[in-house]
C-alpha positions as CSV (number, residue, x, y, z in Angstrom):
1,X,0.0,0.0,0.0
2,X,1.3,3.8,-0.6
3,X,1.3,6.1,1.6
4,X,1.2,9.9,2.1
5,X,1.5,12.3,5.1
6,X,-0.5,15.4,4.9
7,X,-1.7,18.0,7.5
8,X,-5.5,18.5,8.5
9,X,-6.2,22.0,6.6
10,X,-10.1,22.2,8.1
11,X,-10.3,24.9,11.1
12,X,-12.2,22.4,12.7
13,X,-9.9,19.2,11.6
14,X,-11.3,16.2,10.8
15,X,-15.0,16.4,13.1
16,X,-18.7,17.0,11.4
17,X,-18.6,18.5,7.9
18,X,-14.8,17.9,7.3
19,X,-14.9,14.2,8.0
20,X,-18.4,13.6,6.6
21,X,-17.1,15.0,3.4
22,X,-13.9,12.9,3.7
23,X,-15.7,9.9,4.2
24,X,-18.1,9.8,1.3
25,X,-15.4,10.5,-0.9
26,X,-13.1,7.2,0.7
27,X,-16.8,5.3,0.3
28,X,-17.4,6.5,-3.2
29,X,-13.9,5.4,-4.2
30,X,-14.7,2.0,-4.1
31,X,-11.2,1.3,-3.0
32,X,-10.1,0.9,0.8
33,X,-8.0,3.7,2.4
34,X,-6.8,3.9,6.1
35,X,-6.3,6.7,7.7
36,X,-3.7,7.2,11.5
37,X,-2.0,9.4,13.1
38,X,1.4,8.8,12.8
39,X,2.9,5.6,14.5
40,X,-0.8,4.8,15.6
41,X,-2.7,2.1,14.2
42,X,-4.5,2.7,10.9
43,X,-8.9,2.6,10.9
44,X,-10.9,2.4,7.8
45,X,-11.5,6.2,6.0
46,X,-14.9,5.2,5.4
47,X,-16.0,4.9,8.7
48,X,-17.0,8.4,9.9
49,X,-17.1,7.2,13.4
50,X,-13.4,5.8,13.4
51,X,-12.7,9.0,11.5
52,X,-13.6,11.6,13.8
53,X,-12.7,8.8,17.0
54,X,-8.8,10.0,15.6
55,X,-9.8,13.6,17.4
56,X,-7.2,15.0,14.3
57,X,-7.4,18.8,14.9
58,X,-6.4,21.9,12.3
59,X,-2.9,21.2,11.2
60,X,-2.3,18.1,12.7
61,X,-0.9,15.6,10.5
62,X,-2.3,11.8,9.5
63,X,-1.1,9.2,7.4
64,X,-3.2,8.0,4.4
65,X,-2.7,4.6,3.2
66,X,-4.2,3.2,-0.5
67,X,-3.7,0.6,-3.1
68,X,-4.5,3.1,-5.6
69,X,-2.3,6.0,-6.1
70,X,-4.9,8.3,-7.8
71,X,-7.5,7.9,-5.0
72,X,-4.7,8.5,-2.6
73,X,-3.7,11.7,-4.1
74,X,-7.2,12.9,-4.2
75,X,-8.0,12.2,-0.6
76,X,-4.7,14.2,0.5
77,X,-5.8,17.1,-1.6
78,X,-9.2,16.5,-0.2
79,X,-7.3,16.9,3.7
80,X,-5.4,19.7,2.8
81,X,-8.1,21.6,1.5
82,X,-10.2,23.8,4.1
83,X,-13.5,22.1,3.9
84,X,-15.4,24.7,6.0
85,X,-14.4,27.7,3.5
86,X,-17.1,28.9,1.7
């Protein structure tokens, strides 16, 4: 599996909108990606419940993990995106 590090650009990291957003997207993929905080076990990206259980705040980084590399480098511009700017 690759992997990417990106930081958490939402002001209110990865909780309600952010992470909803986030984890239609992983669902909608069709592919599975893992999300963690680094050296912490990964959880499934399409889980909303695991997602926002990681308690990632603004600028905190996570580690994506994916079989494919295109759905991996959309879901890191997806996380470094502010999600909550109008």
């Amino acid at each position: 599996m690759a992997e990417r590090t990106v930081a958490v650009a939402s002001k209110v990291g990865l909780h309600a909108r952010p992470a909803m957003l986030f984890t239609q997207a992983v669902a909608a993929s069709g592919t599975t990606v893992t999300i963690a905080r680094p050296g912490q076990p990964p959880v499934d990206a399409s889980s909303i419940l695991f997602v926002m259980g990681l308690g990632v705040k603004h600028g905190e980084e996570v580690v994506l993990a994916c079989d494919d590399e295109k759905v991996l480098d959309d879901m890191v511009a997806m996380l470094a995106t502010d999600m909550d700017a109008e």
